[in-house]
PyMOL Python script that loads the backbone (N, CA, C, O; Angstrom):
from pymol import cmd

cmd.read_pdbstr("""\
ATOM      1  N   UNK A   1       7.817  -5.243   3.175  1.00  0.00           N
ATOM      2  CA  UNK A   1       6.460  -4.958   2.741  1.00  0.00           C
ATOM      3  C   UNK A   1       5.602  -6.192   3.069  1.00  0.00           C
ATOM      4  O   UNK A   1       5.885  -7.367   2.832  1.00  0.00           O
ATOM      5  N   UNK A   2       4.503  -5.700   3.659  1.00  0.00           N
ATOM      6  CA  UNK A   2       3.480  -7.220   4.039  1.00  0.00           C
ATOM      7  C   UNK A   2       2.976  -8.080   2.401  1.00  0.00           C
ATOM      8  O   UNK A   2       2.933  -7.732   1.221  1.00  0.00           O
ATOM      9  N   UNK A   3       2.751  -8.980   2.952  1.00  0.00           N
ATOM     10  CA  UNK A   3       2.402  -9.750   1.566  1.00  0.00           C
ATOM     11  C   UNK A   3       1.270  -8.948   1.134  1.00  0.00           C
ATOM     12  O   UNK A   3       1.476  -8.470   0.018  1.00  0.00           O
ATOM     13  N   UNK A   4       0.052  -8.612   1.675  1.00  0.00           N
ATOM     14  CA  UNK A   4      -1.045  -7.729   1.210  1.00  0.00           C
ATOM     15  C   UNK A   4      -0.616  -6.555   0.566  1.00  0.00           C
ATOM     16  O   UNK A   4      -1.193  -6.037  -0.390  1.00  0.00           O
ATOM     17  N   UNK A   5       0.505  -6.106   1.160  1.00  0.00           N
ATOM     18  CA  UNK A   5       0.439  -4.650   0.533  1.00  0.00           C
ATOM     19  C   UNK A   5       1.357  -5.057  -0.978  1.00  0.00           C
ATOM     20  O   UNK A   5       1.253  -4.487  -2.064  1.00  0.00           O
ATOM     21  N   UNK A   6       2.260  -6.228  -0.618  1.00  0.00           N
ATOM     22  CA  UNK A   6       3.017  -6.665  -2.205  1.00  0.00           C
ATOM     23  C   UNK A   6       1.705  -6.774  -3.527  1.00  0.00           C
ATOM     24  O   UNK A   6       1.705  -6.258  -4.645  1.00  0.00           O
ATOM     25  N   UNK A   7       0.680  -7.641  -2.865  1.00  0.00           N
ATOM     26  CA  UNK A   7      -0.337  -8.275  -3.623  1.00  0.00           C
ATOM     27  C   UNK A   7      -1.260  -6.629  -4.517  1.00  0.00           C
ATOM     28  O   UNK A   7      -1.693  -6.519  -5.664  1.00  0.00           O
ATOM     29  N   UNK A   8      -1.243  -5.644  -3.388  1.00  0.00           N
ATOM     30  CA  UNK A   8      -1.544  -4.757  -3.856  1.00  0.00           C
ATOM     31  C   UNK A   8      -1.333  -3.811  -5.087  1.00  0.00           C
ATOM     32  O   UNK A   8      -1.957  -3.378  -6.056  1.00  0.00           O
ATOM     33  N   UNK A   9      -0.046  -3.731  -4.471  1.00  0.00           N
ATOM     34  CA  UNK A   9       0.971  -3.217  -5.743  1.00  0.00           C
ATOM     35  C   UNK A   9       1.246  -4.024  -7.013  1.00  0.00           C
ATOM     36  O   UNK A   9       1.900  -3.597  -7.965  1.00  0.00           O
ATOM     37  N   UNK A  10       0.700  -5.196  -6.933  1.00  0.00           N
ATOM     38  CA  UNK A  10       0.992  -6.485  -7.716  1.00  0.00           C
ATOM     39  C   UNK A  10       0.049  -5.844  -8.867  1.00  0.00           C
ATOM     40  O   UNK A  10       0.366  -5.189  -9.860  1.00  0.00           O
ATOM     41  N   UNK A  11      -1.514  -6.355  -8.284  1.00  0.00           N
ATOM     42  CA  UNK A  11      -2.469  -6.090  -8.918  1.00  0.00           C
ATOM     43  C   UNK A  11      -2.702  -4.940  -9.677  1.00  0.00           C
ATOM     44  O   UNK A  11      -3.460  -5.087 -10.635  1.00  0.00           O
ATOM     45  N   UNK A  12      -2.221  -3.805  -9.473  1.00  0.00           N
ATOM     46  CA  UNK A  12      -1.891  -2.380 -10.027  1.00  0.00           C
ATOM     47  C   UNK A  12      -0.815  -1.996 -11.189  1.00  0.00           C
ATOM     48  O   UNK A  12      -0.877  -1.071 -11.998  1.00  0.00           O
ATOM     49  N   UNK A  13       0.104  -2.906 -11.037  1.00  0.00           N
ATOM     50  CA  UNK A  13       0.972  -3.191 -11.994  1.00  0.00           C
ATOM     51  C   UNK A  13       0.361  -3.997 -13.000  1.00  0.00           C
ATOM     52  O   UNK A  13       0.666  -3.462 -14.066  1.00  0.00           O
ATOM     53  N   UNK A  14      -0.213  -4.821 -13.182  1.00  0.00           N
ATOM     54  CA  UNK A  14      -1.022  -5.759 -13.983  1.00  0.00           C
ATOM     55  C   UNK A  14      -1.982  -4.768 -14.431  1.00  0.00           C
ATOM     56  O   UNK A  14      -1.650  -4.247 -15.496  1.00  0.00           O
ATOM     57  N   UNK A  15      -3.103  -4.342 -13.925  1.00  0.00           N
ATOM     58  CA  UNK A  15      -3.820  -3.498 -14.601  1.00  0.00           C
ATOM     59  C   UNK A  15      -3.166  -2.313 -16.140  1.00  0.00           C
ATOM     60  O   UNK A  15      -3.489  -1.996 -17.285  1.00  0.00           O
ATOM     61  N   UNK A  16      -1.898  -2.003 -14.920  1.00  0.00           N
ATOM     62  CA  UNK A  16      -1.493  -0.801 -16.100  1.00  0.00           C
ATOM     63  C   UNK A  16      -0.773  -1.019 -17.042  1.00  0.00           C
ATOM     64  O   UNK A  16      -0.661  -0.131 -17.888  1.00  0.00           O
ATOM     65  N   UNK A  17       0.033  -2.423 -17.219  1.00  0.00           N
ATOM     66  CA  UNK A  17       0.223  -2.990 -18.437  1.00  0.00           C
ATOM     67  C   UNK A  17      -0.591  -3.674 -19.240  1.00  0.00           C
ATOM     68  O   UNK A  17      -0.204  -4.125 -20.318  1.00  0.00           O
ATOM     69  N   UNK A  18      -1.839  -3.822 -18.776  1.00  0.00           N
ATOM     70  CA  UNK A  18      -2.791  -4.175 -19.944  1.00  0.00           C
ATOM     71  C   UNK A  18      -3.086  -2.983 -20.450  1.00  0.00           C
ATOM     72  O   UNK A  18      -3.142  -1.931 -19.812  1.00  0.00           O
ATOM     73  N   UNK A  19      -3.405  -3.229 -22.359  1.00  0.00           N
ATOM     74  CA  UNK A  19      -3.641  -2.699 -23.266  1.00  0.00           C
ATOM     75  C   UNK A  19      -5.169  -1.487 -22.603  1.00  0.00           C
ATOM     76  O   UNK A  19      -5.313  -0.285 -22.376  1.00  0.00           O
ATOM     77  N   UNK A  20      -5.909  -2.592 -22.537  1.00  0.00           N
ATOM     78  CA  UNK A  20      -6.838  -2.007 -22.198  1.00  0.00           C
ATOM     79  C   UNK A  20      -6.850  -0.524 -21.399  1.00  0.00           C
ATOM     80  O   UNK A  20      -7.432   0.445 -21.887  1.00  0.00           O
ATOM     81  N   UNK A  21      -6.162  -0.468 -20.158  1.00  0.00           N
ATOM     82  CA  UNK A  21      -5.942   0.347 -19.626  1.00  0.00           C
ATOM     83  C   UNK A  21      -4.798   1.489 -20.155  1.00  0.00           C
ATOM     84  O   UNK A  21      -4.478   2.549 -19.617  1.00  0.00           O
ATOM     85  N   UNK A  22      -4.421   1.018 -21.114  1.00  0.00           N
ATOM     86  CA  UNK A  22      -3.363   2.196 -22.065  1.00  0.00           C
ATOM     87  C   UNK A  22      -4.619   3.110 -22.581  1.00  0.00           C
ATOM     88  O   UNK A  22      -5.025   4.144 -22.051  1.00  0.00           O
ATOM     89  N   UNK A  23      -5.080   2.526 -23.638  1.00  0.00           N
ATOM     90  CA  UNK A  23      -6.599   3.080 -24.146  1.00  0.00           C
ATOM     91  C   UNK A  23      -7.441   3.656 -23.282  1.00  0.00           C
ATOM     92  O   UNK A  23      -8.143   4.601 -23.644  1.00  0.00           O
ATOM     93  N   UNK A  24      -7.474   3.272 -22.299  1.00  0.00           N
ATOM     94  CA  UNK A  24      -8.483   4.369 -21.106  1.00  0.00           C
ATOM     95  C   UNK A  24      -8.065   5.853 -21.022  1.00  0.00           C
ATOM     96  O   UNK A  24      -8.573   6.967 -21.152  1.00  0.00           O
ATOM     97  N   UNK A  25      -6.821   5.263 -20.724  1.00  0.00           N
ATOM     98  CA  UNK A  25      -5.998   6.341 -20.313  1.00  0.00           C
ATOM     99  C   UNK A  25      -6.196   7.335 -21.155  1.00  0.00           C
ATOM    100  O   UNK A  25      -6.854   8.353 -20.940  1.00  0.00           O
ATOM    101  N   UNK A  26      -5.487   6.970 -22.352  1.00  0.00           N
ATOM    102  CA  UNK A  26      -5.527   7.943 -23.965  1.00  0.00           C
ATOM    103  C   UNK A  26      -6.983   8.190 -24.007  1.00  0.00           C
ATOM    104  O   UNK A  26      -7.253   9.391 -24.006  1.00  0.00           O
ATOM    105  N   UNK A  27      -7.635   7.676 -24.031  1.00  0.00           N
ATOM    106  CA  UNK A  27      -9.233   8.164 -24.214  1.00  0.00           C
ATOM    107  C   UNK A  27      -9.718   9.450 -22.998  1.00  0.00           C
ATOM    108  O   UNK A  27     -10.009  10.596 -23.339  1.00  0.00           O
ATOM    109  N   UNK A  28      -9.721   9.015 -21.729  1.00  0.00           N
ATOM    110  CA  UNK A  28      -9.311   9.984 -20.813  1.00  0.00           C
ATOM    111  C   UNK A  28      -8.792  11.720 -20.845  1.00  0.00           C
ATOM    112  O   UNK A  28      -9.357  12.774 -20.556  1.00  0.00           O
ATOM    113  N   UNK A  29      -7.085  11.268 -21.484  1.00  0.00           N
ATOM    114  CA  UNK A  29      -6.149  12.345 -21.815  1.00  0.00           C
ATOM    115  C   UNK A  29      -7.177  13.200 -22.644  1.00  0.00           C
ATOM    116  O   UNK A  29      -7.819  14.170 -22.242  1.00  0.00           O
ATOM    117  N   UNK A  30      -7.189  12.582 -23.977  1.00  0.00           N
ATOM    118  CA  UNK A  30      -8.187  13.361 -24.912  1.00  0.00           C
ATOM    119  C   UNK A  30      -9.169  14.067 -23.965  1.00  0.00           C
ATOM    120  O   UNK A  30      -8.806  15.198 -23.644  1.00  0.00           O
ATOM    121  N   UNK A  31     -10.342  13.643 -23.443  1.00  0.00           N
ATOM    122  CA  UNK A  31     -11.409  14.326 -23.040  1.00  0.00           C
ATOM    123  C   UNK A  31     -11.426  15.490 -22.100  1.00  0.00           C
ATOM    124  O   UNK A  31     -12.263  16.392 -22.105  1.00  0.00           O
ATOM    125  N   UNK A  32     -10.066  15.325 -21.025  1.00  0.00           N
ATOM    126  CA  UNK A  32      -9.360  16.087 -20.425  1.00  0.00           C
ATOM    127  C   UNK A  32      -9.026  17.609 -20.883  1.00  0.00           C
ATOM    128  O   UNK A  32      -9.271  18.698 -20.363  1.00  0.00           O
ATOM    129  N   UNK A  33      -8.176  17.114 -22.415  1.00  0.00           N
ATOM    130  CA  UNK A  33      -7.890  18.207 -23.411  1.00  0.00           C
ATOM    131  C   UNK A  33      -9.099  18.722 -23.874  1.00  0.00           C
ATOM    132  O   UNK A  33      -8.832  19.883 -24.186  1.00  0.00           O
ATOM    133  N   UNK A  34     -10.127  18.540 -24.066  1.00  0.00           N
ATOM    134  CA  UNK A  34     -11.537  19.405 -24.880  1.00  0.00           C
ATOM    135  C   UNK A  34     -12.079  20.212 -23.549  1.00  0.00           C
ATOM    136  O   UNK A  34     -12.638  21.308 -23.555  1.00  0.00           O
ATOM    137  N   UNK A  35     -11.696  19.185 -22.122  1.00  0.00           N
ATOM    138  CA  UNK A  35     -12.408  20.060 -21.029  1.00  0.00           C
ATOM    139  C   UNK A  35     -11.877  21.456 -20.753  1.00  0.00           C
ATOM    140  O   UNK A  35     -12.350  22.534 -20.393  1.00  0.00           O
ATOM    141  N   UNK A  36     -10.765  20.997 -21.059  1.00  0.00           N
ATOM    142  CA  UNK A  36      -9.650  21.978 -20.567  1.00  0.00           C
ATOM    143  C   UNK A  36      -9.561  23.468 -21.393  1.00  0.00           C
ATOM    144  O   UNK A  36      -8.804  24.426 -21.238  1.00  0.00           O
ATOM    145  N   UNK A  37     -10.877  23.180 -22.505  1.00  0.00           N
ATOM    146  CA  UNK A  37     -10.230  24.347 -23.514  1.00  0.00           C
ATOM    147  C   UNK A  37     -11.873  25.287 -22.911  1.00  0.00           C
ATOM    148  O   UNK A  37     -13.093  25.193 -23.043  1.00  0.00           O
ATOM    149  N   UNK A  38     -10.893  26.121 -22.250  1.00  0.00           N
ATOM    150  CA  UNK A  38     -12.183  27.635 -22.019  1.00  0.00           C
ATOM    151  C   UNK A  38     -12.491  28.610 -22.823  1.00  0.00           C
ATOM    152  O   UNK A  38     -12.748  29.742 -22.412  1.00  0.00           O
ATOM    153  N   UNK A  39     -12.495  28.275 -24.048  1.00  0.00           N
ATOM    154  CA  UNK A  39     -12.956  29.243 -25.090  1.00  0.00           C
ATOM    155  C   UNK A  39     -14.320  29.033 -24.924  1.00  0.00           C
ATOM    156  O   UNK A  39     -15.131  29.936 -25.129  1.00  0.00           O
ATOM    157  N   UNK A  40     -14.664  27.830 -24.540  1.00  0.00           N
ATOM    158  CA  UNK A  40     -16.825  27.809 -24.860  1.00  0.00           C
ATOM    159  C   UNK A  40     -17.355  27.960 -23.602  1.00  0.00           C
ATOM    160  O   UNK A  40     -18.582  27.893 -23.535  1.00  0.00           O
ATOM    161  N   UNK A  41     -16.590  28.192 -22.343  1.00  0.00           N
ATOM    162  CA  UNK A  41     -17.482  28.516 -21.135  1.00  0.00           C
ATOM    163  C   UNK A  41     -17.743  29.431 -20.658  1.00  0.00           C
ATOM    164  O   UNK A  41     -17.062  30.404 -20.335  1.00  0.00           O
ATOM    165  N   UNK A  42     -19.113  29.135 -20.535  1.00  0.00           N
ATOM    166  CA  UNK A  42     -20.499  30.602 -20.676  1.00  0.00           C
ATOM    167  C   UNK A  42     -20.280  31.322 -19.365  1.00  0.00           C
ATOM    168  O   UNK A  42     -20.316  32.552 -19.361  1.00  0.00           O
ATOM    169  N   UNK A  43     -19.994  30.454 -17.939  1.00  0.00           N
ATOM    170  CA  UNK A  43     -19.878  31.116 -17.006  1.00  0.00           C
ATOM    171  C   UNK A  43     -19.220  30.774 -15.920  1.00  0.00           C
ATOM    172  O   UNK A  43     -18.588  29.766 -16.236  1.00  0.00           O
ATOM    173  N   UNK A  44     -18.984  31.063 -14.705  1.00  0.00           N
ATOM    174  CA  UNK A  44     -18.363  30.628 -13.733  1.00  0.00           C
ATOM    175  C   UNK A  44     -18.873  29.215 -13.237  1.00  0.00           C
ATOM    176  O   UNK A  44     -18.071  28.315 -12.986  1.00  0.00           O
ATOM    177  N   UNK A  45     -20.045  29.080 -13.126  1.00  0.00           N
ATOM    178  CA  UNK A  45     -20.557  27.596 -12.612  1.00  0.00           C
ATOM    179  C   UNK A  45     -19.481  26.761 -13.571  1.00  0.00           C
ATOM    180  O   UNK A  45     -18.405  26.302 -13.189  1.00  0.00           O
ATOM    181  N   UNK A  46     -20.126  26.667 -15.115  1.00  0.00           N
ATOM    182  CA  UNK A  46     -19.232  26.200 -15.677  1.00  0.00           C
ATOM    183  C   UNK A  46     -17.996  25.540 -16.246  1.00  0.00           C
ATOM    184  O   UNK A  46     -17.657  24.555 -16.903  1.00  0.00           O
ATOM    185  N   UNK A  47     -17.340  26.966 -15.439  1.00  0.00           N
ATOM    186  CA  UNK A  47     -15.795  27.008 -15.598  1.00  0.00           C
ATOM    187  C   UNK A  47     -15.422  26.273 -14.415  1.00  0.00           C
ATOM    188  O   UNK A  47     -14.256  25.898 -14.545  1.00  0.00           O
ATOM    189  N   UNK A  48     -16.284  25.642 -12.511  1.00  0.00           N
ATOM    190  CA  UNK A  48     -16.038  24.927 -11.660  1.00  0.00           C
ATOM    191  C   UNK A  48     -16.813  23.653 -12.114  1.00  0.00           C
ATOM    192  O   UNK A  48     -16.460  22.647 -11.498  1.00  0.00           O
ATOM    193  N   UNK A  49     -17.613  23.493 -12.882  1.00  0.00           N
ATOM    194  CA  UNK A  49     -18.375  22.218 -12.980  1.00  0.00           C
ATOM    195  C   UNK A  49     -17.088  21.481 -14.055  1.00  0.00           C
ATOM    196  O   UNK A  49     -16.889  20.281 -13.866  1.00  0.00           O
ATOM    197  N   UNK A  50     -16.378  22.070 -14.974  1.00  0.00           N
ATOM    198  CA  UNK A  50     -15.591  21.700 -15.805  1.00  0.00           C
ATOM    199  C   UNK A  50     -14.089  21.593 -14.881  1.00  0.00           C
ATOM    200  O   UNK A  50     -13.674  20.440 -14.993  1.00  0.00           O
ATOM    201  N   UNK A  51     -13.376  22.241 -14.214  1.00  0.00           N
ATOM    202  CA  UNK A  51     -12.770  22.419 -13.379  1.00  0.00           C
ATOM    203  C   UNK A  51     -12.934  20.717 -12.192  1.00  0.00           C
ATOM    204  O   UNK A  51     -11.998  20.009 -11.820  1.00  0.00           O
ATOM    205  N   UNK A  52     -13.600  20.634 -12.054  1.00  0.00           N
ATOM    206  CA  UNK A  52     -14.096  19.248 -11.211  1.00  0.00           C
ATOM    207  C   UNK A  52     -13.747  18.094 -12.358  1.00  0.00           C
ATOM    208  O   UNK A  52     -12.879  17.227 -12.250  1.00  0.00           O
ATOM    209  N   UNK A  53     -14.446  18.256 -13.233  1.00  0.00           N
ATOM    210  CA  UNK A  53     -14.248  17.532 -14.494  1.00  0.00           C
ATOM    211  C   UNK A  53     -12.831  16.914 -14.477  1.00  0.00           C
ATOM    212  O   UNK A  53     -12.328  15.791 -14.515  1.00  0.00           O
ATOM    213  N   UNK A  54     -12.438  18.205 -14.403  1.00  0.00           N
ATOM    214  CA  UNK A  54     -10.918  17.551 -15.037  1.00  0.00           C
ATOM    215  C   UNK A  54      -9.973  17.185 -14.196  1.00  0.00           C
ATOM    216  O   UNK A  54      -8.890  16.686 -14.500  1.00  0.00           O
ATOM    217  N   UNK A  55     -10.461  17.481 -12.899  1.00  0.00           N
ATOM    218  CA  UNK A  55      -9.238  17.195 -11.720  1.00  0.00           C
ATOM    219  C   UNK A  55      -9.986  15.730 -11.480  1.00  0.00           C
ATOM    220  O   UNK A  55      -9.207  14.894 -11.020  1.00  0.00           O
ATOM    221  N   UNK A  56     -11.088  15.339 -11.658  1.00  0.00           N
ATOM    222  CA  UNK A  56     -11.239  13.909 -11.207  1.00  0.00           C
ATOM    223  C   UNK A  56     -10.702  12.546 -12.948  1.00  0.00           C
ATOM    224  O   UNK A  56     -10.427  11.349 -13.025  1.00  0.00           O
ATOM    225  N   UNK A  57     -10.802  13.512 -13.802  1.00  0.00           N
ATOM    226  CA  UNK A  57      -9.920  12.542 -14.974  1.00  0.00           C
ATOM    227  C   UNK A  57      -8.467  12.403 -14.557  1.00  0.00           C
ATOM    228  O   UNK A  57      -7.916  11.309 -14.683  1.00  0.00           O
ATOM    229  N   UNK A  58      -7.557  13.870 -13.873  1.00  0.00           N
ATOM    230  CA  UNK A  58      -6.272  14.350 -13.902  1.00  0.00           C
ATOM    231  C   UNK A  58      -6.291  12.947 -12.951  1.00  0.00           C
ATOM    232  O   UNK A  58      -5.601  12.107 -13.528  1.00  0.00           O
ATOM    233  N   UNK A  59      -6.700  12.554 -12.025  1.00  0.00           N
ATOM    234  CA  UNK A  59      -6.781  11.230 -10.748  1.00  0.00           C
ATOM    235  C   UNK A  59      -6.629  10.390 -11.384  1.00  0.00           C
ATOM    236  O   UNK A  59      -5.510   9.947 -11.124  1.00  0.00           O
ATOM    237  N   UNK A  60      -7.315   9.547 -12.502  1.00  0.00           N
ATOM    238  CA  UNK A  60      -7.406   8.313 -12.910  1.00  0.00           C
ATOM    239  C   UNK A  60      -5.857   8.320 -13.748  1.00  0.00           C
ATOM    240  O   UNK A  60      -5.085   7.370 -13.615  1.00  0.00           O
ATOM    241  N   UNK A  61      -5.587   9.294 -14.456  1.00  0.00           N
ATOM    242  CA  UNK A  61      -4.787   9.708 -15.622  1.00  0.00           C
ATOM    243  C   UNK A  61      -3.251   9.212 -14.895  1.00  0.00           C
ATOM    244  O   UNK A  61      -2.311   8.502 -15.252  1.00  0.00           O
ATOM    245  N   UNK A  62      -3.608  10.049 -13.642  1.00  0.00           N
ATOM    246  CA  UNK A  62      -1.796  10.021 -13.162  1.00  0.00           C
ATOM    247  C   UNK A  62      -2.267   8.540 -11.825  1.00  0.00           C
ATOM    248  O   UNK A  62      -2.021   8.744 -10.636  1.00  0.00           O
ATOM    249  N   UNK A  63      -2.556   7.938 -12.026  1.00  0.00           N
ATOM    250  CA  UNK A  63      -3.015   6.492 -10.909  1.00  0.00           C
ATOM    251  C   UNK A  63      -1.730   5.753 -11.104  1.00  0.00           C
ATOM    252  O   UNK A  63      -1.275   5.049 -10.202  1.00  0.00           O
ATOM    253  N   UNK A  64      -1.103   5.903 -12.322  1.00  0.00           N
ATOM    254  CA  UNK A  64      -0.064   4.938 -11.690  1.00  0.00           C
ATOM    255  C   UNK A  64       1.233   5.579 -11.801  1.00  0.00           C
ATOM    256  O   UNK A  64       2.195   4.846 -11.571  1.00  0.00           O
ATOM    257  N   UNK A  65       1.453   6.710 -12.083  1.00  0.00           N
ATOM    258  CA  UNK A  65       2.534   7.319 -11.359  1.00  0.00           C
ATOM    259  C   UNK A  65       1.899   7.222  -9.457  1.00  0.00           C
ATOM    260  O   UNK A  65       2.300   6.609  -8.467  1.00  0.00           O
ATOM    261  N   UNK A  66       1.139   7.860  -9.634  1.00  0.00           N
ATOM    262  CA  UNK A  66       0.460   7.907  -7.801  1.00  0.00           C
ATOM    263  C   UNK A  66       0.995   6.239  -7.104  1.00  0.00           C
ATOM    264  O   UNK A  66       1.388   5.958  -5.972  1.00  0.00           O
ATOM    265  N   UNK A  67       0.831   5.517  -8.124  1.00  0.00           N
ATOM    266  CA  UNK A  67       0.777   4.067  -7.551  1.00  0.00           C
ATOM    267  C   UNK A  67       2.457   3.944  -7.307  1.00  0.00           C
ATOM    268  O   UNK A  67       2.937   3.445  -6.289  1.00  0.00           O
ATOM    269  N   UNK A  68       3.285   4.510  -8.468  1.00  0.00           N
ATOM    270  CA  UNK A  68       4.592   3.758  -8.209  1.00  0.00           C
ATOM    271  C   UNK A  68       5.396   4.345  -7.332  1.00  0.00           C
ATOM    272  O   UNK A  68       6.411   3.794  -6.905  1.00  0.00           O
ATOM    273  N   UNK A  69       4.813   6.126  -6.809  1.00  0.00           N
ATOM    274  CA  UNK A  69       5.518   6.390  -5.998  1.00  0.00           C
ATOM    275  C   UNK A  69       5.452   5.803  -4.474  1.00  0.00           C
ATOM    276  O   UNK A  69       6.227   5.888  -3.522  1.00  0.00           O
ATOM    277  N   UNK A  70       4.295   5.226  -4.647  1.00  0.00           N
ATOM    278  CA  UNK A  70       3.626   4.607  -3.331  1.00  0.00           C
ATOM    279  C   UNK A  70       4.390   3.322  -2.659  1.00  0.00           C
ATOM    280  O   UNK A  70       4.669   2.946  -1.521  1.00  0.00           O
ATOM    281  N   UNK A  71       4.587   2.823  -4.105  1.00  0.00           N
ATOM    282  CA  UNK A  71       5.437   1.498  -3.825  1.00  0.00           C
ATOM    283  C   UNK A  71       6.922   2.228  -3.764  1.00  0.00           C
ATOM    284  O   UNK A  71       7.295   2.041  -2.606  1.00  0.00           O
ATOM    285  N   UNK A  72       7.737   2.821  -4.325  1.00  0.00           N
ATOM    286  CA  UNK A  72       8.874   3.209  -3.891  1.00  0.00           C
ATOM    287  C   UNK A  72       8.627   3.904  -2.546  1.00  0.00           C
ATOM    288  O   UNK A  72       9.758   4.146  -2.124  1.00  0.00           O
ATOM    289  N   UNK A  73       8.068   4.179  -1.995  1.00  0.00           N
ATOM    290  CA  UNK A  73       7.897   4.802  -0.198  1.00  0.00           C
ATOM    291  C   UNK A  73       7.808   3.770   0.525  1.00  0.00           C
ATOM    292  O   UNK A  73       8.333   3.887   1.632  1.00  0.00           O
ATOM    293  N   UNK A  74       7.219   2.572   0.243  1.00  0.00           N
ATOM    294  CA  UNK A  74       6.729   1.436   0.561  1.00  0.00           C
ATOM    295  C   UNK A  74       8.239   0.644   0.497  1.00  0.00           C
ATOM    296  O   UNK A  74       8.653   0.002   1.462  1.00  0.00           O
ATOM    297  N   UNK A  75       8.813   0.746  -0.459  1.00  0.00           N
ATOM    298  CA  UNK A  75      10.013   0.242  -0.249  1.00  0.00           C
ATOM    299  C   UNK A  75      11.184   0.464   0.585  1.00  0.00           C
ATOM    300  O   UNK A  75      11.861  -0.264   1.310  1.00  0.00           O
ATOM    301  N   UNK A  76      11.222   1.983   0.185  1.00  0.00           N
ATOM    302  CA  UNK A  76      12.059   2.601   1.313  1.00  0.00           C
ATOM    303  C   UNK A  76      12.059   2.631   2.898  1.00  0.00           C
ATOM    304  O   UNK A  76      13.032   2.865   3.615  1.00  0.00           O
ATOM    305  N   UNK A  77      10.628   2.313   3.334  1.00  0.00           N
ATOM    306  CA  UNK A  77      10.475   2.241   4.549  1.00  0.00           C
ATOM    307  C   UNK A  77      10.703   0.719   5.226  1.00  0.00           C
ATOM    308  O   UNK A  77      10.705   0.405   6.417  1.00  0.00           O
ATOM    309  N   UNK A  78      10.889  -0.081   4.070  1.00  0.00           N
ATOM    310  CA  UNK A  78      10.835  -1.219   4.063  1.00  0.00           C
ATOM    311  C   UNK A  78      12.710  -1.177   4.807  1.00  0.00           C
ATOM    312  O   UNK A  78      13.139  -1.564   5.894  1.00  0.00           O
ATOM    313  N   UNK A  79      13.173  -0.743   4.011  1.00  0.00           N
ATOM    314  CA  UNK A  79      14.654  -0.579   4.275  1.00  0.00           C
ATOM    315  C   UNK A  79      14.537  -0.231   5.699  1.00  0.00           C
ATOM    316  O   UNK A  79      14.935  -1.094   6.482  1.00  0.00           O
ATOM    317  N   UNK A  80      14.173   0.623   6.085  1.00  0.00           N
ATOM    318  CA  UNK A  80      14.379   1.276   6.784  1.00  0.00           C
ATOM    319  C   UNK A  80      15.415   2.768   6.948  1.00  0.00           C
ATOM    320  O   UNK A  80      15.530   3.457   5.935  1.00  0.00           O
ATOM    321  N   UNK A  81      15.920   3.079   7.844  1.00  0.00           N
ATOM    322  CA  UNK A  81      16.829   4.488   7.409  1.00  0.00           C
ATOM    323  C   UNK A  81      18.200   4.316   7.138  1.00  0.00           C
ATOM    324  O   UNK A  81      18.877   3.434   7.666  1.00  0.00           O
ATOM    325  N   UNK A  82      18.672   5.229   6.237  1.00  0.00           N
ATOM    326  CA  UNK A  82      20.240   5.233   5.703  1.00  0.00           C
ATOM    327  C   UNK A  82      21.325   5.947   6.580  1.00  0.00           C
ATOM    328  O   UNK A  82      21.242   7.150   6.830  1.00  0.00           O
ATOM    329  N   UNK A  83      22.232   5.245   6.986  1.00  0.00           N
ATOM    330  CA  UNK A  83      23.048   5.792   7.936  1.00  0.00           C
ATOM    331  C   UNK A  83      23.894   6.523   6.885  1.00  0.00           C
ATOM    332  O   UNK A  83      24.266   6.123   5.782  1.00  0.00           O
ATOM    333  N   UNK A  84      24.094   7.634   7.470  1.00  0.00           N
ATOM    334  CA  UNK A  84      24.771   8.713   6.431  1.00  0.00           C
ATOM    335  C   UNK A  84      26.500   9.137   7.278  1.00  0.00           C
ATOM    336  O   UNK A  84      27.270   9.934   6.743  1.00  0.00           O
TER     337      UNK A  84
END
""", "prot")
cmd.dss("prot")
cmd.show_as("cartoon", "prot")
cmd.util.cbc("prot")
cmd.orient("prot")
């Protein structure tokens, strides 16, 4: 892995063990859950304006699963291939 892309993954790891970013998250999750509930939407716009809503929280929410699979691909290629 190049040092940039280590530094990358570095910095991403740091973020998501700070507190701070636990609390985003959970704050996030929550708002996600109220979007998610279609009992109060009046209409189709709505139901895509809310729909958008929640797939751009669902992004931030899962960022560091997204992140760690990135670095395990990143690793693996690093290896290179497994003689079987």
């Amino acid at each position: 892995m190049t040092p940039e892309l280590e530094t990358y993954f570095d910095n991403y790891n740091e973020l998501f063990n700070h507190e701070g970013f636990k609390q985003l998250i959970q704050e996030l999750s929550a708002n996600a859950q109220q979007l998610a509930d279609v009992q109060t939407i009046k209409d189709s716009e709505e139901l895509f304006y809310r729909k958008g809503q929640v797939a751009a929280l669902a992004t931030v929410i899962n960022l560091q699963g997204t992140i760690e699979v990135a670095r395990e691909q990143a690793e693996v290629e690093e290896e290179g291939p497994v003689d079987v």
